[in-house]
N, C-alpha and C positions, 0 to 999 in steps of 0.2 A: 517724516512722512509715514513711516509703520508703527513710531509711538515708542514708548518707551521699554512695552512685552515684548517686543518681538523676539530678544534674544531667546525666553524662556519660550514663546511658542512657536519657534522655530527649532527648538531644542525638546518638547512637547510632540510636535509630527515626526521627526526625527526619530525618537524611541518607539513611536505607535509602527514607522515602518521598518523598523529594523526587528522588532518584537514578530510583527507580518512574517517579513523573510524567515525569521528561526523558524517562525509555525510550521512555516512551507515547507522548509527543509525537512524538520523531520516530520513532517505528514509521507514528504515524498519518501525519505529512510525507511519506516513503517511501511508504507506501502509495497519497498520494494523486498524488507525481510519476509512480509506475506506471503508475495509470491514465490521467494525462493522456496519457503517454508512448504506452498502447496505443491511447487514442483518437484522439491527431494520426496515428499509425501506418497504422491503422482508414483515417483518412480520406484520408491519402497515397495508401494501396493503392488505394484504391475511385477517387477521380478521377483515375487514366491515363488514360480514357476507352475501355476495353478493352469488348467486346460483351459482353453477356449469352449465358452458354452456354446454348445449347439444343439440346436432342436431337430427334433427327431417326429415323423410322424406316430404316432400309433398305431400298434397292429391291430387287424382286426381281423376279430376272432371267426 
């Protein structure tokens, strides 16, 4: 009924979605070093212990 390929193309879609899965995987890995990467970043920047800017108006003379 499916012929005499089938083993091979059934063995054929088999690697195309497991091949899928790995991508996904480390798309999601990557993604998630990213964000650790902007958040330790994030938190570097912010504790130099630099002031908060505030604006001030102008005197006038």
């Amino acid at each position: 009924m499916l012929g005499a390929e089938w083993p091979q193309i059934h063995a054929t879609v088999l690697s195309v979605m497991l091949g899928v899965i790995v991508w996904w995987i480390i798309e999601v890995g990557l993604v998630y070093l990213t964000a650790r990467w902007e958040t330790e970043h994030d938190h570097l920047v912010r504790d130099r212990g630099l002031p908060r800017a505030v604006l001030r108006k102008p005197r006038v003379r």
